[in-house]
N, C-alpha and C positions, 0 to 999 in steps of 0.2 A: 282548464280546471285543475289539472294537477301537474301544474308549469313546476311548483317549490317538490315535487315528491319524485322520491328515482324510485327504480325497480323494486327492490329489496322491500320499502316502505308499502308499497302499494300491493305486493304480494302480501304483505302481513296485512294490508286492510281488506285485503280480499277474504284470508283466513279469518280475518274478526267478523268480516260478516257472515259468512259461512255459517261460522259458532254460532252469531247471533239467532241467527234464522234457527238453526236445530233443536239449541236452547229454548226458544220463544213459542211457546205455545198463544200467548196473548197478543201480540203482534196485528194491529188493526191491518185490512188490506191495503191501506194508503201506504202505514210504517213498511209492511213489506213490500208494496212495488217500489217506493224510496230505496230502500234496501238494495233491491235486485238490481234496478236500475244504474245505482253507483257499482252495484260490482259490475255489470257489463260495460260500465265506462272503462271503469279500472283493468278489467281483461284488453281491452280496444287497448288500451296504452299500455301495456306490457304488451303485447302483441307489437304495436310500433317497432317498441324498444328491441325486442328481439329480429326484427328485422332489420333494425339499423345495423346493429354490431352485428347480424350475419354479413351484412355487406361488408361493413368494415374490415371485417375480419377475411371474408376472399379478397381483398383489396390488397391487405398485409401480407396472405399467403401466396398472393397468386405469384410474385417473381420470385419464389420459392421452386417452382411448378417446373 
């Protein structure tokens, strides 16, 4: 679902839903389980991504060590 988005983007879509939700007082329950549900997708794949490049990165430091 968010093959074309890196990090950076999808933390800022997280922050817009955020807003949105806070802002929104009118928000039917559908609009915000929609809502919630993309950002915990969105969390899940940052989550990934930060475990990738932790690897990576002991990968790079470790004949450092």
């Amino acid at each position: 679902m968010f093959r074309d988005m890196n990090y950076d983007e999808a933390i800022k879509r997280i922050e817009q839903i955020v807003n949105d939700l806070e802002q929104s007082e009118a928000l039917s329950m559908d609009a915000y389980l929609a809502k919630a549900k993309e950002a915990n997708e969105l969390l899940a794949f940052c989550r990934k991504q930060l475990t990738e490049w932790e690897t990576k990165m002991d990968d790079v430091m470790s004949p450092l060590e």
